[in-house]
C-alpha positions in Angstrom: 29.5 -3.4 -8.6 30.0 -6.9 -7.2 29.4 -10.4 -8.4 27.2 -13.4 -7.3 30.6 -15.4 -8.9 33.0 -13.9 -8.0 31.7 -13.8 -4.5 31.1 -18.0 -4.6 34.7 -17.8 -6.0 35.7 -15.8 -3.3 33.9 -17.7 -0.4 34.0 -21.1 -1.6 35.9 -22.7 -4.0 39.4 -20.9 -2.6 39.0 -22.1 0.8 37.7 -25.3 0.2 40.9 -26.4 -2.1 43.0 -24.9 0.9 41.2 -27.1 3.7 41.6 -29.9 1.0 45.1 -29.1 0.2 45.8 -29.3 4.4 43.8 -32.4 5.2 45.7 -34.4 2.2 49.2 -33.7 3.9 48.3 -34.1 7.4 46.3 -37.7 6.1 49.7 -38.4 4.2 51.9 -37.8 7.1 49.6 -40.1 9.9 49.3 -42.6 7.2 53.4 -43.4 6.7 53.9 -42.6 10.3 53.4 -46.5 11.4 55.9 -47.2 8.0 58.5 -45.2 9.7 58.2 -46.3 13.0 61.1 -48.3 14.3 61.9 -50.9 16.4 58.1 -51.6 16.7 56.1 -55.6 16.8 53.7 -56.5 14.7 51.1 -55.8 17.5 51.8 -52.2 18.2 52.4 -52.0 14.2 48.6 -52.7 14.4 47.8 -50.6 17.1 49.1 -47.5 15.5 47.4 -48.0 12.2 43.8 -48.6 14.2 44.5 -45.3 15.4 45.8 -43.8 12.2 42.7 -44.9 11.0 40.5 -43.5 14.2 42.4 -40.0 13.5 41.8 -40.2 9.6 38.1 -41.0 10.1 38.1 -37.9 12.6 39.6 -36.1 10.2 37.4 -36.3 7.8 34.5 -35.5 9.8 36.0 -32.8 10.7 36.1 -31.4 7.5 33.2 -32.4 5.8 31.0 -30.7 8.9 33.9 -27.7 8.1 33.2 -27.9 4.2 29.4 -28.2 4.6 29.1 -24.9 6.6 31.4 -23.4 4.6 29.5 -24.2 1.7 26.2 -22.6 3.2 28.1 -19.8 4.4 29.2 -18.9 1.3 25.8 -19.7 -0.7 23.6 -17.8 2.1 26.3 -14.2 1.5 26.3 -14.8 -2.7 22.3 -15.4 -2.6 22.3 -12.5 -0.2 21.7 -9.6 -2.4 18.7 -11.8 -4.1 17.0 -11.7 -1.0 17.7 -7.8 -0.7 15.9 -7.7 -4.4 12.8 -9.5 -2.9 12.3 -7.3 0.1 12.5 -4.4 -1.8 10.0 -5.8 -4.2 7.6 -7.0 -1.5 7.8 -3.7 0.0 6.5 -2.1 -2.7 2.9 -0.6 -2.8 0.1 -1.9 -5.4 0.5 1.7 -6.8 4.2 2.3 -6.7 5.7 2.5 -9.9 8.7 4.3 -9.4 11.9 2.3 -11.0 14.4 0.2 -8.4 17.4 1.4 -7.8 20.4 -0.7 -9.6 23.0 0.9 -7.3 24.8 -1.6 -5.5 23.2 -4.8 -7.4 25.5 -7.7 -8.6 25.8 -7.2 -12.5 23.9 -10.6 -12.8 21.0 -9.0 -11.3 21.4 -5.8 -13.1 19.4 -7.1 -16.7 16.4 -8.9 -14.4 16.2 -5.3 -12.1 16.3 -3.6 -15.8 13.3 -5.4 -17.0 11.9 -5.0 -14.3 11.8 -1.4 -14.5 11.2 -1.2 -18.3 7.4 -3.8 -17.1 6.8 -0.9 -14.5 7.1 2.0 -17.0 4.5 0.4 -19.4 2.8 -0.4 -16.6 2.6 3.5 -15.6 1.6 4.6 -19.0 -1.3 2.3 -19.2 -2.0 3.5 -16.1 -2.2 7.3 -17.2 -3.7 6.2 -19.7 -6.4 4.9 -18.1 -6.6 8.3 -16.1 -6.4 10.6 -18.9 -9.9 8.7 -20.4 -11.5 8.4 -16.9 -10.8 12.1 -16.7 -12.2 12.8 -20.3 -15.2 10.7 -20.3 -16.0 12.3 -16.6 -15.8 15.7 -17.8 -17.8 14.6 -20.8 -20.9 12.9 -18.9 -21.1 15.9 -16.2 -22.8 18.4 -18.5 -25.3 16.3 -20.1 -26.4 14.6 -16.7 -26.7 17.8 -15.3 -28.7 19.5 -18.0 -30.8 15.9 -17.6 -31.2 16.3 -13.9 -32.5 20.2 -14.7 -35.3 18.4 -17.0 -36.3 16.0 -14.9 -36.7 18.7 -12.0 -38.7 21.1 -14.4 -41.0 17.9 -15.5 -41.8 17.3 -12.1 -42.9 20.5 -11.1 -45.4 20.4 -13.9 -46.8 17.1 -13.9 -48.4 16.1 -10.2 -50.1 13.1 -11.9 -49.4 10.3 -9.6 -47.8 8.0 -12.3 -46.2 10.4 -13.7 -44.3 11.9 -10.5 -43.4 8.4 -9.4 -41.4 7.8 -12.9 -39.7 11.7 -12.3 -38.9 10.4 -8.9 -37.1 7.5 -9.9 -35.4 8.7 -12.7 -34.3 12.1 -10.5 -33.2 9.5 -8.2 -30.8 7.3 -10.7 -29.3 10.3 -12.8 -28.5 11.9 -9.1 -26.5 8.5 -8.4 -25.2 8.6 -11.7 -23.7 12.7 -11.4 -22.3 11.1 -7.9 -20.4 8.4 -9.5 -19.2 10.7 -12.5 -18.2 13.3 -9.8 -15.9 10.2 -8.3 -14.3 9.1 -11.1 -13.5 12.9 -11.9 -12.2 13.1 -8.3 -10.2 9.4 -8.7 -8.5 10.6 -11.2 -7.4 14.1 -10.0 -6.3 12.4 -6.6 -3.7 9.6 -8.9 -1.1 9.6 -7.0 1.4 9.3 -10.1 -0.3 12.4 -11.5 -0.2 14.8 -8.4 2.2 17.7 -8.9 3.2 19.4 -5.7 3.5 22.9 -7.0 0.1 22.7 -6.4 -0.1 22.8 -2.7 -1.4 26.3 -1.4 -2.2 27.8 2.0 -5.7 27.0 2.6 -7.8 27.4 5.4 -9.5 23.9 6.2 -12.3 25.7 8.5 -13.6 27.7 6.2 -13.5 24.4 3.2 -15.3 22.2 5.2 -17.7 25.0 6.6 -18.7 25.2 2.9 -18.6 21.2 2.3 -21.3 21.2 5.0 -23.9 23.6 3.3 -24.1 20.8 0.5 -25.1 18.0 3.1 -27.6 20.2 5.0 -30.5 18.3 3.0 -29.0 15.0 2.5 -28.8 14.9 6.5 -32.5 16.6 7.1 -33.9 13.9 4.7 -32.3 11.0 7.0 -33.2 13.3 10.2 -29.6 13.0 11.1 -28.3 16.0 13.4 -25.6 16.9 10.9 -23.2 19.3 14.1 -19.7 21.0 13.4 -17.1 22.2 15.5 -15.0 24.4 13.2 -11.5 26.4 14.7 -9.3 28.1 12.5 -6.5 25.7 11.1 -4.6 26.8 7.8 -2.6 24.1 6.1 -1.0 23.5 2.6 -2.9 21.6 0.2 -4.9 21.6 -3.0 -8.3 22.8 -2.6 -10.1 21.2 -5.1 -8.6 17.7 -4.0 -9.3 18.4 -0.2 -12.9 19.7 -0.9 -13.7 16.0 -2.4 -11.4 14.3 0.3 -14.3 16.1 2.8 -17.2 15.5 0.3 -16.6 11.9 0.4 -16.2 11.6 4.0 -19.2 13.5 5.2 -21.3 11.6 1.9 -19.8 8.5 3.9 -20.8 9.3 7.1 -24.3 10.2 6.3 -25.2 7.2 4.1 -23.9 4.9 6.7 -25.8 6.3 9.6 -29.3 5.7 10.2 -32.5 7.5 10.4 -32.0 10.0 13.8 -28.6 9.5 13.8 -25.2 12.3 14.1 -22.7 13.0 12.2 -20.5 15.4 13.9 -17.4 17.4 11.6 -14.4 18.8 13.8 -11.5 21.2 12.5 -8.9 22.5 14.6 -4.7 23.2 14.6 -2.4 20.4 14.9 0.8 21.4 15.5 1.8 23.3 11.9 -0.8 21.8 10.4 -4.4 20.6 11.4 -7.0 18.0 12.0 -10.5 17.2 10.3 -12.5 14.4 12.0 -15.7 12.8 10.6 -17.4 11.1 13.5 -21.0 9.0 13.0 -23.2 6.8 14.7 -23.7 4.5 12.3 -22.5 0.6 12.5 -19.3 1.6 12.6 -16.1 -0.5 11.4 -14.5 -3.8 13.0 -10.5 -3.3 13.5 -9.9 -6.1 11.1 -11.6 -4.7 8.0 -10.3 -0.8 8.1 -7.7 -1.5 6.1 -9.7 -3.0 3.4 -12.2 -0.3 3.3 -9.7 2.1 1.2 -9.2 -0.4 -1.5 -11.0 0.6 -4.4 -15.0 -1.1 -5.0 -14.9 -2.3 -1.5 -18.4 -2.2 0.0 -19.1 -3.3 3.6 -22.7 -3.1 3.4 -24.4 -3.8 0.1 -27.8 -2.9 1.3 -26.5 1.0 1.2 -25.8 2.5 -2.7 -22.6 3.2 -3.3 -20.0 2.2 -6.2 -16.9 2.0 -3.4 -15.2 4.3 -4.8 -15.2 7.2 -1.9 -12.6 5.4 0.7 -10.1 5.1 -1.8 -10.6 8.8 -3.2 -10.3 9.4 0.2 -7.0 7.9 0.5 -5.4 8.8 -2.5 -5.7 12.0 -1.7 -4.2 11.8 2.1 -1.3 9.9 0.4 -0.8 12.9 -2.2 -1.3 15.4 0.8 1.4 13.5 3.2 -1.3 13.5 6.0 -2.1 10.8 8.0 -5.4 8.9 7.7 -6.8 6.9 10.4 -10.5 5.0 11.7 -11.2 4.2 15.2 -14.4 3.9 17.2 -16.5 6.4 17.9 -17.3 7.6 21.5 -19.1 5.5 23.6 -17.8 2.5 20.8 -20.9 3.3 18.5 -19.9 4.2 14.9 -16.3 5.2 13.6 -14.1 8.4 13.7 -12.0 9.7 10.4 -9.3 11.1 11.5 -7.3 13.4 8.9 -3.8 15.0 10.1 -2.3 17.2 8.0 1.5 18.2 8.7 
């Protein structure tokens, strides 16, 4: 383990007494040299101490330029594992919590890097925290809105009255949004990225998940008249089913609520290599280069004249991170709407 100190010790203090030790004798010795001189007139006697004096001034230019980049020299190399520290904490995702490393750190730094990690492991369990009661009260709400939604269907079969189907309409409509949020925040926090255990991972044949993803949409889509089209070939990858059958609810949900009325959305599996590729491609407005990063931050909304409570990019993405594939958006064909592309290694 090194130190900041002894480094500055080291680089700067050592040297600079030996560059001061050096320029004292050699000023000493030009200085007397005129004293000693011999057989000399009062005019040359002059002329040797203006240059003394020319060669002292040198001199000390000389080593003051030599002492002031020594100085940053030796500042820049002791500040140097500081500026390590920062990178590694500006590299550092919004959602990583895993502990620095105090491996190689100056001993000054190890108490700060310490702290650090102690803020970061609070910060972690109020962060399962937080998942563990998003988890609860979703589990908790999903029973009773169903049972409503069941009601609310059974009332409106009964009661035609024109008043009274407009109110069963309405409220069919919000407790449906409300089962789609609780569904999300049951699917957030399965897909926490500090939560996910890898053990998990199983063979699973994407074709035939998304091939029953679809069935689920077939209304949603025939509502909107949007030709909802597959393209489905055999690819079998490793993953957690339950996460990867909301990662391609909440892209195809996407899909359809962005694109208009006679629109497509087209869903494409097939092998990649040892693993395989899911696309999600609509015709909807699509997404400008400069903003597809920010659609997988969580509550981000691009259009607020489409429902939605943000939350299905980021489910999305958290659950690509905990699956090691790759997510990406680019235009659609022909430039109209966007393209999810999922790889799966």
């Amino acid at each position: 383990m090194t130190s900041i100190r002894l480094r500055l010790l080291k680089w700067l203090i050592a040297p600079i007494l030996l560059i001061n030790l050096a320029g004292g004798a050699l000023t000493y010795t030009l200085a007397w040299a005129p004293a000693n001189a011999i057989a000399v007139s009062a005019q040359q006697r002059d002329q040797l101490r203006q240059a003394t004096l020319r060669a002292m001034l040198l001199l000390e230019l000389v080593l003051t330029v030599t002492s002031v980049g020594l100085v940053w020299f030796s500042v820049s190399s002791g500040l140097r594992p500081l500026n390590r520290l920062r990178s590694v904490l500006n590299a550092l995702d919004g959602d990583d919590l895993q502990p620095i490393a105090v491996e190689d750190l100056p001993y000054e730094l190890e108490p700060v890097v310490l702290a650090f990690n102690g803020l970061l492991d609070k910060v972690g369990d109020g962060a399962r925290a937080r998942q563990d009661f998003l988890a609860n009260v979703a589990h908790q709400l999903r029973t009773p809105l169903a049972g409503l939604q069941t009601q609310l269907e059974w009332l409106g079969a009964r009661h035609a009255e024109p008043e009274t189907a407009h109110s069963v309409r309405l409220m069919l409509s919000a407790t449906e949004r409300m089962i789609r949020q609780t569904n999300q925040l049951l699917a957030l926090a399965r897909a926490e990225p500090n939560h996910f255990e890898r053990t998990r991972l199983e063979p699973v044949a994407l074709n035939v998940l998304v091939e029953d993803a679809i069935q689920s949409f077939v209304n949603q889509a025939t509502l909107k008249s949007i030709d909802l089209g597959f393209d489905l070939q055999p690819a079998m990858i490793h993953g957690d089913r339950f996460l990867l059958r909301d990662l391609i609810d909440n892209l195809i949900d996407n899909a359809i609520r962005y694109t208009p009325a006679g629109g497509a959305v087209t869903v494409s599996v097939r092998a990649d290599g040892v693993g395989g590729l899911l696309t999600v491609e609509d015709s909807g407005p699509g997404i400008p280069a400069t903003q597809r990063e920010q659609v997988f931050n969580r509550y981000v909304r691009l259009d607020d004249k489409t429902h939605g409570s943000g939350l299905g990019l980021a489910i999305v993405r958290d659950i690509a991170v905990v699956h090691a594939a790759k997510l990406t958006i680019t235009d659609a064909a022909g430039a109209q709407g966007a393209l999810f592309s999922v790889y799966f290694r």
